[in-house]
C-alpha positions as CSV (number, residue, x, y, z in Angstrom):
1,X,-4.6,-5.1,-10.9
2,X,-4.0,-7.1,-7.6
3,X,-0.9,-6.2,-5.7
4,X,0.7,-9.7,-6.0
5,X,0.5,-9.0,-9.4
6,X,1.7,-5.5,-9.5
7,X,4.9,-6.6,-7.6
8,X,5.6,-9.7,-10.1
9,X,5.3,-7.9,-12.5
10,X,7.6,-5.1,-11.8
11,X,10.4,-8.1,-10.8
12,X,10.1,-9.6,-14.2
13,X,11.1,-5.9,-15.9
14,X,14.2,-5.6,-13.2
15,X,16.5,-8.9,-14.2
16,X,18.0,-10.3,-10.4
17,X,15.8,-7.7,-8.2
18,X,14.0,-9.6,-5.0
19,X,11.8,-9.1,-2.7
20,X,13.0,-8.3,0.9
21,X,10.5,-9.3,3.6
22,X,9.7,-7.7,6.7
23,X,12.5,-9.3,8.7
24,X,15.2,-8.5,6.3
25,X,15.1,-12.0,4.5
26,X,15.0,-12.4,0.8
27,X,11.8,-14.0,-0.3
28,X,13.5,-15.5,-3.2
29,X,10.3,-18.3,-3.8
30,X,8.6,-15.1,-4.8
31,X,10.8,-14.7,-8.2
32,X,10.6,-16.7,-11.1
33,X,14.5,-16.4,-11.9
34,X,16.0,-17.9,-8.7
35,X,15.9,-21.2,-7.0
36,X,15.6,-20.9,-3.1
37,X,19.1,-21.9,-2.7
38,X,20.7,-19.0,-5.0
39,X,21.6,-16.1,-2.8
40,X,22.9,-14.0,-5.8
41,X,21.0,-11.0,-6.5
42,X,20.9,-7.8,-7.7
43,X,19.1,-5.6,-5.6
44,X,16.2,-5.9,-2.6
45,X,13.0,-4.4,-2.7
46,X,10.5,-4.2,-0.6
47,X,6.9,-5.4,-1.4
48,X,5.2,-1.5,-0.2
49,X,8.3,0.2,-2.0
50,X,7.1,-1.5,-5.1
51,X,3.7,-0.4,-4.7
52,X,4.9,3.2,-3.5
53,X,6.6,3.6,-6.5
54,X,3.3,2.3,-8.3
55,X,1.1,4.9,-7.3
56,X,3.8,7.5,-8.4
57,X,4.1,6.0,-11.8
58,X,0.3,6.2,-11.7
59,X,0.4,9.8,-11.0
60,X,3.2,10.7,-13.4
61,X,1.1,8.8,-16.1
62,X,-1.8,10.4,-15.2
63,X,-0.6,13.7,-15.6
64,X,1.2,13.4,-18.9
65,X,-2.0,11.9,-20.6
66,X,-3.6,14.9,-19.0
67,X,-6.7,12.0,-18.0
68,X,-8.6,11.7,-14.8
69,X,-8.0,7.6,-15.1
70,X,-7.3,4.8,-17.3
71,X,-10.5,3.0,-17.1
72,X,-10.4,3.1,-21.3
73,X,-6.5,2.6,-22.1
74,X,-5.8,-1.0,-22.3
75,X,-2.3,-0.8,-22.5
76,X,-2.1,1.1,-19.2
77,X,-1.5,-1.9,-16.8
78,X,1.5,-2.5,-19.1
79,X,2.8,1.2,-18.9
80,X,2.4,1.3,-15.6
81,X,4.4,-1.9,-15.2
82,X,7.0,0.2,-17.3
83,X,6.7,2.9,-16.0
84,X,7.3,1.6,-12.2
85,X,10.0,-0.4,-13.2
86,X,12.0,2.1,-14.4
87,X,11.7,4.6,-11.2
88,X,13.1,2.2,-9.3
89,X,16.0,1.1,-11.6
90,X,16.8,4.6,-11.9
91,X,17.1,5.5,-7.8
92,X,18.8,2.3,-7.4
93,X,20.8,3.3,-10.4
94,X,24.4,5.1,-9.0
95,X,25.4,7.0,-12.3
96,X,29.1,8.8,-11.8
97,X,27.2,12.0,-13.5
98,X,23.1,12.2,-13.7
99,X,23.5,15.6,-15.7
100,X,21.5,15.3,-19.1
101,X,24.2,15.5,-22.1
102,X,24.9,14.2,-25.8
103,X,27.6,12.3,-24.3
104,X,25.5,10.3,-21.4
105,X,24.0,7.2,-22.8
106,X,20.7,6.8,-21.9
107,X,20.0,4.0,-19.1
108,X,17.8,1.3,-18.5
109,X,15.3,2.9,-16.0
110,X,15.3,6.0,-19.0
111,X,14.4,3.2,-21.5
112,X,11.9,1.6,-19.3
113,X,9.9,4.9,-19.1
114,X,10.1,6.0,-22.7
115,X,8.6,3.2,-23.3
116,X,6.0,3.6,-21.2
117,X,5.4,6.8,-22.5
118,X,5.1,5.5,-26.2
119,X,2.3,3.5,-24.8
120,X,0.4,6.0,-23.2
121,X,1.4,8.5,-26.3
122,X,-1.8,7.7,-28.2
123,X,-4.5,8.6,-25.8
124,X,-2.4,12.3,-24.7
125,X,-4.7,14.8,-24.6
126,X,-3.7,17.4,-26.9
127,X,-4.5,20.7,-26.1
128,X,-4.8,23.9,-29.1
129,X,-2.8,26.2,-27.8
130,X,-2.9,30.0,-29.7
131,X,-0.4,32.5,-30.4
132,X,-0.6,35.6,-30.8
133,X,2.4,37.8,-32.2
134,X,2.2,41.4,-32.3
């Protein structure tokens, strides 16, 4: 996938996100959801954080399948998308308490990469494991 893409994509999963340029400026022509003259937003990104955050989304997907690439999953652009998406919603995310409990609800970064993961679920290698009890 084409970098353009990768970043268009990732906006549409991340409702009022924009792309900050190099000089600080919002590219808001970039998005589909704003008109040029709208300066309300939700958060700014940058086009190589984006794409940072892609390649770690890649690696993270990369090891839970246990696969050396994804030249035969289809459905990997998509997870990746997801999976990218939600990284960033979650650092960008200020939770009063990020410890893992019944009581915390789960948030939209969270549900962004589960879903990923349900994509990517039917091509996990599954390894035999044995066990031996003496």
């Amino acid at each position: 996938m084409e970098d353009i893409t990768i970043i268009e994509e990732v906006l549409y999963k991340l409702d009022g996100w924009v792309v900050e340029n190099i000089d600080n400026t919002t590219d808001l022509e970039e998005t589909n959801s704003f008109e040029p003259d709208d300066m309300e937003y939700n958060k700014k990104v940058s086009k190589e954080e984006i794409l940072h955050f892609y390649d770690i989304a890649t690696n993270y997907a990369l090891a839970y399948t246990q696969l050396s690439n994804f030249a035969t999953v289809p459905e990997s652009d998509t997870a990746l998308i997801l999976w990218t998406a939600g990284l960033l919603w979650r650092k960008y995310d200020i939770r009063p308490n990020d410890q893992i409990d019944e009581s915390y609800p789960i948030g939209y970064g969270d549900t962004l990469i589960i879903q990923a993961k349900e994509m990517l679920k039917p091509y996990k290698i599954h390894k035999n494991y044995k066990f031996n009890i003496f």
